[in-house]
N, C-alpha and C positions, 0 to 999 in steps of 0.2 A: 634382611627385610626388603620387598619388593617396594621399590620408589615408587612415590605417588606424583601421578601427574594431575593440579588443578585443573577443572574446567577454563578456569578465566584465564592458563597461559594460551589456550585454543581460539576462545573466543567462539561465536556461535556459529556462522560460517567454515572456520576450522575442525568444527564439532562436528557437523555436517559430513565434512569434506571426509573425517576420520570414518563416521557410519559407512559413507558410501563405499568403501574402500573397501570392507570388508561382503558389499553385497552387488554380485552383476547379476542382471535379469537374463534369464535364459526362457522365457515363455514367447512363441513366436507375436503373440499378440502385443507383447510392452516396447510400442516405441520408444518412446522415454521415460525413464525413470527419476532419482534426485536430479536437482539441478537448476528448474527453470518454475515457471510458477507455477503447472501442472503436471501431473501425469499425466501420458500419452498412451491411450491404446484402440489397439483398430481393429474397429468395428466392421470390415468389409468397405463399404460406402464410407463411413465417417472416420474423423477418428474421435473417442469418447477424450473427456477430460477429467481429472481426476485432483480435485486439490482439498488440503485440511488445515484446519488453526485453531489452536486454544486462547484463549482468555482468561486470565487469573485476577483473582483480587487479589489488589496489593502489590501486581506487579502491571497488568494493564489496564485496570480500572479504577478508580477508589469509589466506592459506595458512598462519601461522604456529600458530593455534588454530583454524580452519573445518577442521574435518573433509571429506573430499571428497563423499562419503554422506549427510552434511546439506544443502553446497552444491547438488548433483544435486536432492534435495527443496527446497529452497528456491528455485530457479531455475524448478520447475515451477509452486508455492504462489504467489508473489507474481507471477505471469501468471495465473494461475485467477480470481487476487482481481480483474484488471480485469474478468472476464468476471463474475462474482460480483456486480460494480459495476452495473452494465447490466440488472442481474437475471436473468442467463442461464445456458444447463446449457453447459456445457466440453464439445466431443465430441473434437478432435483435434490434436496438439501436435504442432510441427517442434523440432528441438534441430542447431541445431551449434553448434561448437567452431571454434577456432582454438587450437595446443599447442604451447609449446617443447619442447627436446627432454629436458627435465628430469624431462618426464613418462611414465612406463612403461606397459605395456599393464595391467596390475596398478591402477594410478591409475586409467583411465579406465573401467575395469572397476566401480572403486567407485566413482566419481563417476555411471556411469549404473545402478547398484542402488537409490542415493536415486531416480536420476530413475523408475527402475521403479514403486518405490514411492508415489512421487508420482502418477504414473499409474495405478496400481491403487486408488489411498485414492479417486481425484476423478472415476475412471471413463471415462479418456479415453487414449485411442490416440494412439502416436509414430507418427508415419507418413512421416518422411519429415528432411532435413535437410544440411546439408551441414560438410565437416573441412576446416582449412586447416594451415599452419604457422605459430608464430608466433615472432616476436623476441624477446617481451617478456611472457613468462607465459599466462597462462590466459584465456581471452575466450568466455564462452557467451550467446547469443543464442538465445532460445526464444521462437515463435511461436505463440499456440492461438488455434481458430476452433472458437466456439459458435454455438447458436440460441436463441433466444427468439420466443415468442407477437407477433406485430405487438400486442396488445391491452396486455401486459407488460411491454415494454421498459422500463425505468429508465433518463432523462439527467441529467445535472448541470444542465440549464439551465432545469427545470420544477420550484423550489420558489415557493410563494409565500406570503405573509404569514397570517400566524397558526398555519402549518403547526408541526406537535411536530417538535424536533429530537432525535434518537437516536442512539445509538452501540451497536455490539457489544460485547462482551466488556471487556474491560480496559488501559489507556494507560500508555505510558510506560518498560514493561517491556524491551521489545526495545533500546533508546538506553542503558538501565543497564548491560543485559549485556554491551552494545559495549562499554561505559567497562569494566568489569570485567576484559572480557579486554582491554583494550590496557595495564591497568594490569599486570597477571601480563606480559604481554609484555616491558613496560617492564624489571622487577625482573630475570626472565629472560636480559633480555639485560645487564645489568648483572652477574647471576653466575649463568651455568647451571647454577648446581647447588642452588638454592635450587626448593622445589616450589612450585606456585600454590594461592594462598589461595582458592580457590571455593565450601567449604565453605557449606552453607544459602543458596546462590544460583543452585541449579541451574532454578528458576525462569523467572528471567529470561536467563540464558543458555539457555536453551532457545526464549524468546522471539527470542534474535537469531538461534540458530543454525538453526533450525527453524520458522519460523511456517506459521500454517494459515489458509490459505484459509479464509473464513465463507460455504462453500455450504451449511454445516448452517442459517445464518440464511436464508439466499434458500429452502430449501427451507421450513422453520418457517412463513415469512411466508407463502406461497402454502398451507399445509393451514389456517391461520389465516385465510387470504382478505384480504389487505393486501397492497394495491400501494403502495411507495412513490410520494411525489410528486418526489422527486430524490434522486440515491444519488450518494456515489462512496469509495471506497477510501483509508485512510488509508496511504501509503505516505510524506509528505513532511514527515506530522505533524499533528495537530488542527488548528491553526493555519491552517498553510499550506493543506490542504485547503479548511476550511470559507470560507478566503478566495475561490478557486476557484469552491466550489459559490453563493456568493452574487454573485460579480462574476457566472457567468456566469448567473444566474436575478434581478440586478438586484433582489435583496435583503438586506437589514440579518441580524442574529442576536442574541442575547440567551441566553450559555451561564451556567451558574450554576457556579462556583468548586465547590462542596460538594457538588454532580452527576456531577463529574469520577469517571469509576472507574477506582480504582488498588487493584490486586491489594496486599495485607499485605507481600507479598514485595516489591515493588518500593518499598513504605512503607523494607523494611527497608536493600535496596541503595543507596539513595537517601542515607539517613541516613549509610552506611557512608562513600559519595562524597563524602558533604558539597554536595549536588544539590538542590536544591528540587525536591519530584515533582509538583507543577504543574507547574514549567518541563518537566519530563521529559513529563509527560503530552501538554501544547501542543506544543511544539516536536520532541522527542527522533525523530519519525519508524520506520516499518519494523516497524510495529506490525500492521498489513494487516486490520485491521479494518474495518468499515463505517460509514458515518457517512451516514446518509440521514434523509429528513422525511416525516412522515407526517399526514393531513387530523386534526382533533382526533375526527372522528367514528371512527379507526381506533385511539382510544387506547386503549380497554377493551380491545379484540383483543391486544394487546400489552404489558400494561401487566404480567402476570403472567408474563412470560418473564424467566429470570433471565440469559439472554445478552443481551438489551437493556437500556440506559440512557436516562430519556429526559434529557437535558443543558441542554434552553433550549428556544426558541422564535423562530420566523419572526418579523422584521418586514419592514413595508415604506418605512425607512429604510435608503436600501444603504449611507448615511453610515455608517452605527453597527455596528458589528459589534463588540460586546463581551466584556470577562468581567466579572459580579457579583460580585463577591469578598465574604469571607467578612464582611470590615468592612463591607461594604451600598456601596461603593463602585463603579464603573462606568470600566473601564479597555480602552482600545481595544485589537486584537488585531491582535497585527502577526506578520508569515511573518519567523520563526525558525529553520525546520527545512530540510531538505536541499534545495539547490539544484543 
C-alpha cells in the first residue's frame, strides 16, 4: 500500500512549496510566478499583476457575527492588499461565489453592496466571475489584476542588510476582535438571551470585520519618492510574514519590542482577554497592513509620516531574526500566526 502523507506534516507553505515544484513557467511573458503576493507578467510598458483568495465559512468567516456587507468589503480589501504588496494600482476584480440554499436573493444582495463598496473606495471594476451551488455554506473566491511601473515593482525577495524595516499603521487589532467576537458567540450560545458585551471595542472589531487595504501608503510612498527595497502584506501575522520576507531575501532582522505599534484600543482589548499584545501584535494575523524595507538614505523621506513605523532593521545574518525586548534581551522569532 502507497503511504499517505497528511497535509498538516506539510503545513500550508510547504504545500505550496510542493505545488510549485512540480510547475516552471516557460511563457516569455511570466515574470513571476508562486511565490510572492502576485503574479507577475509583462505587458511591454508595465508589468500586470495577478493575485487570488478564497474565503470559506467556517474556516475564515463565521456567519454568526460577520455581517454579510462587511464580508463583501473584506473579500475585496484583503486581495487589494496583495496588490498593494507589489507596489501596484488595483484596476479590475473577478468575484464568485459558491451558495447553499440557505441563502436568499436579499443576502447576496448585501454581501455584493460591501463588494460595491469595496470597489468604489480602491477604484477598481468587477468585470467578471462565476456562481456555483454549494453543500456546505458560503465560498468566495475573488481575483484582482493590477499594473505597475517595470521601474516600481516591490518583491519580497530584494531586502538587503542594513535596509530600515517598517510597518503601516497598527498590529494586533484585528486577532482581538476575533477573540471578542467568538467570546459573545460563546455566551450566546450558551443563553440566547443574554446581549453581547462590545462596548468600547468597536475598534478592533472593526479591525476584524472590515480591514483596509494600505493603497493610501503605496500612494504616500511614490509622491514622497520612496521605492521600497521589499514589501509584503501582513495577512499571517508580523511574525510569520517577516519570516517569509527574510527566508526569501536570505536575510536576518532585528525588530525592537518598544517599536511594535499597537493602537490604545487594542492595549485595552488585550488586557480585557487577558492576551499579551505583543503576542497579538506578532502572531494574531489579518491585520493587512505592510511591512516593507527601505535603503537608510530613504529615512528622512519617511520618518514624519504617522502611518509608518520604522520597527528594526536589515541584517545579513538570516540566522537571526529577532525581537529586542524591552529587558535588552534578544529572542528568536518564530511563525505563530495563521497557517
Amino acid at each position: 500500500m502507497e503511504a499517505r502523507t497528511e497535509i498538516s506534516s506539510l503545513g500550508e507553505f510547504g504545500l505550496i512549496k510542493k505545488i510549485n515544484e512540480g510547475f516552471k513557467t516557460s511563457l516569455p511573458e511570466t515574470v513571476c510566478g508562486i511565490g510572492d503576493d502576485a503574479a507577475v507578467i509583462d505587458l511591454d510598458t508595465n508589468y500586470g499583476l495577478l493575485t487570488t483568495d478564497m474565503l470559506l465559512e467556517g474556516v475564515h468567516f463565521d456567519l454568526t457575527f460577520f455581517p454579510l456587507k462587511h464580508l463583501g468589503y473584506k473579500a475585496i480589501a484583503v486581495n487589494i492588499s496583495d496588490i498593494a504588496a507589489m507596489n501596484g494600482i488595483p484596476k479590475q476584480v473577478t468575484v464568485s461565489l459558491a451558495l447553499s440554499n440557505r441563502f436568499s436573493v436579499e443576502a447576496v444582495d448585501e454581501l455584493y453592496a460591501g463588494i460595491h463598496a469595496a470597489c468604489r473606495d480602491y477604484n477598481v471594476d468587477l468585470v467578471g466571475g462565476d456562481t456555483s451551488s454549494s453543500r456546505s455554506g458560503l465560498l468566495i473566491s475573488v481575483s484582482v489584476f493590477g499594473q505597475v511601473k517595470k521601474d516600481l515593482i516591490t518583491y519580497r525577495n530584494t531586502a538587503k542588510a542594513n535596509d530600515i524595516l517598517c510597518v503601516t499603521g497598527d498590529l494586533g487589532g484585528a486577532y482581538l476582535g476575533l477573540q471578542l467576537l467568538e467570546r459573545e458567540k460563546q455566551v450566546f450560545l450558551a443563553n440566547p438571551n443574554m446581549q453581547p458585551e462590545l462596548e468600547g471595542n468597536d475598534y478592533v472589531i472593526q479591525r476584524q470585520l472590515r480591514p483596509e487595504a494600505r493603497m493610501d501608503v503605496v500612494y504616500e510612498l511614490a509622491e514622497a519618492g520612496v521605492l521600497p527595497t521589499a514589501m509584503i502584506d501582513l495577512s499571517d501575522g508580523l511574525a510569520s510574514d517577516l519570516l517569509h520576507l527574510c527566508a526569501q531575501s536570505q536575510v536576518g532582522a532585528i525588530v525592537y519590542e518598544e517599536r511594535l505599534p499597537i493602537d490604545d484600543h487594542t492595549f485595552l482589548a488585550a488586557t480585557e482577554l487577558n492576551i499579551s499584545p505583543i503576542t497579538a501584535a506578532l502572531n494574531g494575523g489579518e491585520d493587512y497592513e505592510l511591512l516593507f524595507t527601505i535603503s537608510q538614505d530613504a529615512y528622512e523621506l519617511v520618518k514624519n509620516n504617522p502611518k509608518i513605523t520604522v520597527i528594526g532593521y536589515v541584517t545579513d545574518n538570516k540566522e537571526e531574526i529577532v525581537l529586542h525586548t524591552k529587558g535588552d534581551n534578544r529572542v528568536p522569532i518564530t511563525a505563530q500566526g495563521w497557517s
